[in-house]
PAZAPA-4460 file (N, C-alpha, C; in steps of 0.05 Angstrom, whole numbers, plus 32768, in hexadecimal, padded with zeros to 4 digits):
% residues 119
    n_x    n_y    n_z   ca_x   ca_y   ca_z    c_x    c_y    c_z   seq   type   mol
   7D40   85C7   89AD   7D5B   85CF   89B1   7D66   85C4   89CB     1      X     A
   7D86   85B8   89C8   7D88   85B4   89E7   7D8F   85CA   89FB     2      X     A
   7D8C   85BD   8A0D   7D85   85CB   8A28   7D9C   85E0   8A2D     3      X     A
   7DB2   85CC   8A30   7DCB   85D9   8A2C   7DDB   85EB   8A19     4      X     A
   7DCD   85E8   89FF   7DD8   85FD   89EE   7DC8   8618   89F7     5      X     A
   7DA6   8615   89FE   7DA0   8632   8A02   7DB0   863C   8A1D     6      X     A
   7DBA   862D   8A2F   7DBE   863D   8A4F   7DDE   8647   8A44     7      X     A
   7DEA   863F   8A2D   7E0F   8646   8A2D   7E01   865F   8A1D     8      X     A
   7DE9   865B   8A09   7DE1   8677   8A02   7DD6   868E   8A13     9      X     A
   7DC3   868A   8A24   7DBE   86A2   8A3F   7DD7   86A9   8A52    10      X     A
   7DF6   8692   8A4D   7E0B   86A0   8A62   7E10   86AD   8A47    11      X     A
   7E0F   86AC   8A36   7E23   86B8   8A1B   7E17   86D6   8A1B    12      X     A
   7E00   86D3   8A1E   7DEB   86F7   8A1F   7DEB   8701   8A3C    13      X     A
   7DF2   86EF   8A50   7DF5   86FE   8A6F   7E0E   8706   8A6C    14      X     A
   7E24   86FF   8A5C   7E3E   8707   8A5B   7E46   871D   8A41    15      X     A
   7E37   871D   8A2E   7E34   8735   8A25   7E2C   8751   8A29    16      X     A
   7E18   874E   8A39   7E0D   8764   8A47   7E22   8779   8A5B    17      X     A
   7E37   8772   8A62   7E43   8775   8A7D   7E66   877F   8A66    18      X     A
   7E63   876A   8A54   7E7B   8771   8A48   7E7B   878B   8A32    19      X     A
   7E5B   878A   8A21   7E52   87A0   8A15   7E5E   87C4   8A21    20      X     A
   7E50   87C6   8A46   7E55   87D7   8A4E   7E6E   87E3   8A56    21      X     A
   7E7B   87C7   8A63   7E9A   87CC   8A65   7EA4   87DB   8A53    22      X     A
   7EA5   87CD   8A34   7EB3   87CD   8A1D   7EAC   87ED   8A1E    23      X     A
   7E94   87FC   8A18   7E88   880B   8A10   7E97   8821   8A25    24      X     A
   7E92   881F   8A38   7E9F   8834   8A4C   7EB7   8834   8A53    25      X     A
   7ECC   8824   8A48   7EE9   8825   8A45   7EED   8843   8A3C    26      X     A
   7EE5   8845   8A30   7EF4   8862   8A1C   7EE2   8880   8A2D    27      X     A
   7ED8   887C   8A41   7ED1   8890   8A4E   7EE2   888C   8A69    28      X     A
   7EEB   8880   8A75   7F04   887A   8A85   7F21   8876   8A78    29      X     A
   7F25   8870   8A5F   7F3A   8879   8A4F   7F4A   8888   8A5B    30      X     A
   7F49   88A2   8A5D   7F57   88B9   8A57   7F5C   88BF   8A81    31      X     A
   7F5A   88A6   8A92   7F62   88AB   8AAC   7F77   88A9   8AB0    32      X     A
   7F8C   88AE   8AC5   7FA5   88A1   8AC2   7FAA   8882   8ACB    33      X     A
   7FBA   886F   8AC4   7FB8   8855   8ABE   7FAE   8849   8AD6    34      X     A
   7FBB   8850   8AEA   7FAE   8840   8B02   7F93   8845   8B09    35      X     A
   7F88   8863   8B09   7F68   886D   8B0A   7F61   8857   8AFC    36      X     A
   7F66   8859   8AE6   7F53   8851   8ACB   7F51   882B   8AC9    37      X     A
   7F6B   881E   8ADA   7F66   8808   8AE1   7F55   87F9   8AFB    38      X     A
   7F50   8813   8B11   7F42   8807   8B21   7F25   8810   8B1B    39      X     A
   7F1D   8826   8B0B   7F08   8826   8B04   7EF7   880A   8AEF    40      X     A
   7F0A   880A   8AD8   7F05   87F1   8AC7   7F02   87D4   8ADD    41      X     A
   7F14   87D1   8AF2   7F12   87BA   8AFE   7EF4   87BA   8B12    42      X     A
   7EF1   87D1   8B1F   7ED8   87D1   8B2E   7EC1   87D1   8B21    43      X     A
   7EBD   87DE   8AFB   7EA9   87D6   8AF2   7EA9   87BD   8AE2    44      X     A
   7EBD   87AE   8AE5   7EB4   8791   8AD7   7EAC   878B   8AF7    45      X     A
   7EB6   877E   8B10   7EA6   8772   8B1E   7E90   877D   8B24    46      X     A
   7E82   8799   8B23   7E68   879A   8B26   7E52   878F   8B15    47      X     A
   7E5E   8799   8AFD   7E4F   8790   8AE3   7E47   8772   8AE2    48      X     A
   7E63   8767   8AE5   7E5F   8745   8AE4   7E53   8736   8AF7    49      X     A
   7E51   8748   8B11   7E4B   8740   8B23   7E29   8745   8B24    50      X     A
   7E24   875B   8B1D   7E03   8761   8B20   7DF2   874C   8B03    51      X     A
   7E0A   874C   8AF3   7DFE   8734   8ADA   7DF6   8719   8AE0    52      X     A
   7E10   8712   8AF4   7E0A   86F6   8AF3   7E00   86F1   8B10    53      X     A
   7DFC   8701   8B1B   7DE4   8705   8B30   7DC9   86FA   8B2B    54      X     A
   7DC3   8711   8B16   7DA7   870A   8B08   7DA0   86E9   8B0A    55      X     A
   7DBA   86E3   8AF2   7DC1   86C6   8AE8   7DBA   86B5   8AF8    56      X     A
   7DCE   86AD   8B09   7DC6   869F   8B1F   7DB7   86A4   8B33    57      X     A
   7DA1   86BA   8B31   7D92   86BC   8B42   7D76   86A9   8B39    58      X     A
   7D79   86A7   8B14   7D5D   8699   8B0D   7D65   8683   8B00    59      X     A
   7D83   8675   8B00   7D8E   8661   8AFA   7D9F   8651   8B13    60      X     A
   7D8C   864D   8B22   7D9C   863E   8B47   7DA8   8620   8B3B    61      X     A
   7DA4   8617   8B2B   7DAC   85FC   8B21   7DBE   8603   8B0C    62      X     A
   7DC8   860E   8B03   7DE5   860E   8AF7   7DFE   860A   8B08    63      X     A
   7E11   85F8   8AF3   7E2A   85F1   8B04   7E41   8610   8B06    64      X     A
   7E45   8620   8B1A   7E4D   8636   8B13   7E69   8637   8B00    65      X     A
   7E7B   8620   8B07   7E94   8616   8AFD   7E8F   861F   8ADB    66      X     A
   7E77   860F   8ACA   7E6F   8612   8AB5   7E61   862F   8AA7    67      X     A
   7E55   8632   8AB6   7E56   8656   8AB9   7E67   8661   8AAD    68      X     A
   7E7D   8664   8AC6   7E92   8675   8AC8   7E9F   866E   8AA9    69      X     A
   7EAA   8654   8AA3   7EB4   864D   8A92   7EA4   8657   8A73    70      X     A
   7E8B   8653   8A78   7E7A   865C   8A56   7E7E   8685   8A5C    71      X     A
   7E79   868D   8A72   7E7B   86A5   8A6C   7E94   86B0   8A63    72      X     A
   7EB3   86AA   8A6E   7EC5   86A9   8A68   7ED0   86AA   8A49    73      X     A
   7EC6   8692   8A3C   7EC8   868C   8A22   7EC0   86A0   8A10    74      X     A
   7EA3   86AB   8A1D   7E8F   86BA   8A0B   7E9F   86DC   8A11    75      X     A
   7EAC   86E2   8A23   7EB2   86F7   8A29   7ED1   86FD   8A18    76      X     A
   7EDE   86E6   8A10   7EF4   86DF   8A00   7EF4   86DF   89EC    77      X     A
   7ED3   86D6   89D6   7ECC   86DA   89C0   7ECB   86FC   89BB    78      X     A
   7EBA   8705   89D0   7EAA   8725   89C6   7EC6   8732   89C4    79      X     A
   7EDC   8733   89D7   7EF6   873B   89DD   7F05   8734   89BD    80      X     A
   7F07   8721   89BC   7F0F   8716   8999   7F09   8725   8987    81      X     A
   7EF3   8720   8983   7EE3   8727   896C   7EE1   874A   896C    82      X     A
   7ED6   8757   8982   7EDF   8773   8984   7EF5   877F   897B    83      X     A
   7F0F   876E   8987   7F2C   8780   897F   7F2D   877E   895B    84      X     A
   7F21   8765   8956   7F2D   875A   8935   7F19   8767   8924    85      X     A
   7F09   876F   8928   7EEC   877B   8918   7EE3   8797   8922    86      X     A
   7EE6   87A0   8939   7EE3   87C0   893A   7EF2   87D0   894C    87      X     A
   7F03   87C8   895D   7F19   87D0   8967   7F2C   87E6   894A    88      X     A
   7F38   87F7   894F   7F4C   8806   893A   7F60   8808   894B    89      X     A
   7F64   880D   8962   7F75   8822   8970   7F8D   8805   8976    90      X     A
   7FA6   8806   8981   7FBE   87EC   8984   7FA8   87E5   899F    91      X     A
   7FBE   87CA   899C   7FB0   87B3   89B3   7FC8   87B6   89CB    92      X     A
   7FC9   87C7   89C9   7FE0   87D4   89E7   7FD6   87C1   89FA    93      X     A
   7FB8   87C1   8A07   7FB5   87B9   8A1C   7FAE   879D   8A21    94      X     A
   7FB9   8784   8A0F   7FB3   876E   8A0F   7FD2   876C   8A23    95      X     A
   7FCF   8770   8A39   7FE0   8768   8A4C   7FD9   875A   8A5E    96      X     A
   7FDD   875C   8A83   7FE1   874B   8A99   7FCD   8758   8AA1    97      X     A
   7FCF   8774   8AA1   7FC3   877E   8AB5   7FA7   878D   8AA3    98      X     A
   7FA5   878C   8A8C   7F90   8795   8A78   7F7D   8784   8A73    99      X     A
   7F89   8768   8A75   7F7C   875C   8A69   7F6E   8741   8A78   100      X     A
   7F8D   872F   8A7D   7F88   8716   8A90   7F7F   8723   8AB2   101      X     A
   7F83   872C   8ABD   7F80   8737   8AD5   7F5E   8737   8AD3   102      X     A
   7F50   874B   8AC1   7F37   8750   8ABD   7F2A   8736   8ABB   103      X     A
   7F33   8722   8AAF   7F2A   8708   8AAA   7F2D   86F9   8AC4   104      X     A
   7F41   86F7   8ACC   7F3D   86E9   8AE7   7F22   86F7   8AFC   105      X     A
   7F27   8715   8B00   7F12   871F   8B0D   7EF5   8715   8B0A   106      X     A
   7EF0   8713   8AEF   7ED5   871B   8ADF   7ED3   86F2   8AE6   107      X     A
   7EE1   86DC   8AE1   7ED9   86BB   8AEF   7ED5   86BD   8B06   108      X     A
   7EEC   86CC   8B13   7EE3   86C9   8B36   7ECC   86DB   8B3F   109      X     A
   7EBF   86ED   8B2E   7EAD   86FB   8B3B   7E99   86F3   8B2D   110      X     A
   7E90   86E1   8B18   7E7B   86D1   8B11   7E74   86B1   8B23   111      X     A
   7E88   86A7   8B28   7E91   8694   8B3B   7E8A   8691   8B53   112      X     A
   7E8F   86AA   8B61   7E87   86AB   8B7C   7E6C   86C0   8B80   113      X     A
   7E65   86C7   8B6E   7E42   86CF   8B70   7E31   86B8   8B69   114      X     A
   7E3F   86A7   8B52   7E31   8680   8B56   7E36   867B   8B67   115      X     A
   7E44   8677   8B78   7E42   866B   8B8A   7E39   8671   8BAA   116      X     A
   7E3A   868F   8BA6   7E2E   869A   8BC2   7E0B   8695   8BB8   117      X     A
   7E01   869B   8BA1   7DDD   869A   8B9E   7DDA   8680   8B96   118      X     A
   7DE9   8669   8B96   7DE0   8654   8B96   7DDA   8641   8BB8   119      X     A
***
């Protein structure tokens, strides 16, 4: 198998892991009021993503982080996809600025700069 298809598959499972819990513990911060409930969601994606791709690049020093960032991104866009369209029920209220893209910028720049600080 090439080389490269298995490492977009270990960011695809380092980026599941982190998005799994997120996803999963949304609905136990749910019911905060919006701003609580957004700095909580925001401080546990950069921990999460951050202690993930910690790991990552702690036993992958030769990855380009740029490509990283970019395959985890993708893969975090799929689970996000495929979730709302297949087991999601409830409206997609929160596919907004601050629900959605905001989290995503956080979640590149805080995979990004843990590549590049453990490299």
């Amino acid at each position: 198998m090439d080389r490269r298809i298995l490492r977009m598959g270990v960011v695809a499972i380092t980026t599941f892991i982190p998005w799994l819990i997120s996803t999963a513990s949304l609905e136990a911060v749910y019911q905060l009021p919006y701003v609580l409930f957004l700095s909580v969601y925001y401080l546990l994606l950069i921990l999460l993503f951050g202690v993930a791709f910690g790991f990552y690049f702690w036993g992958h020093k030769e990855e380009d982080v740029f490509t990283v960032m970019g395959t985890a991104l993708f893969s975090f866009l799929l689970y996000d996809l495929l979730y709302i369209q297949f087991v999601y029920q409830g409206e997609v209220w929160f596919l907004n600025y601050f629900d959605w893209f905001l989290p995503l910028f956080l979640i590149s720049s805080t995979i990004y700069w843990v590549g590049k600080f453990l490299k």
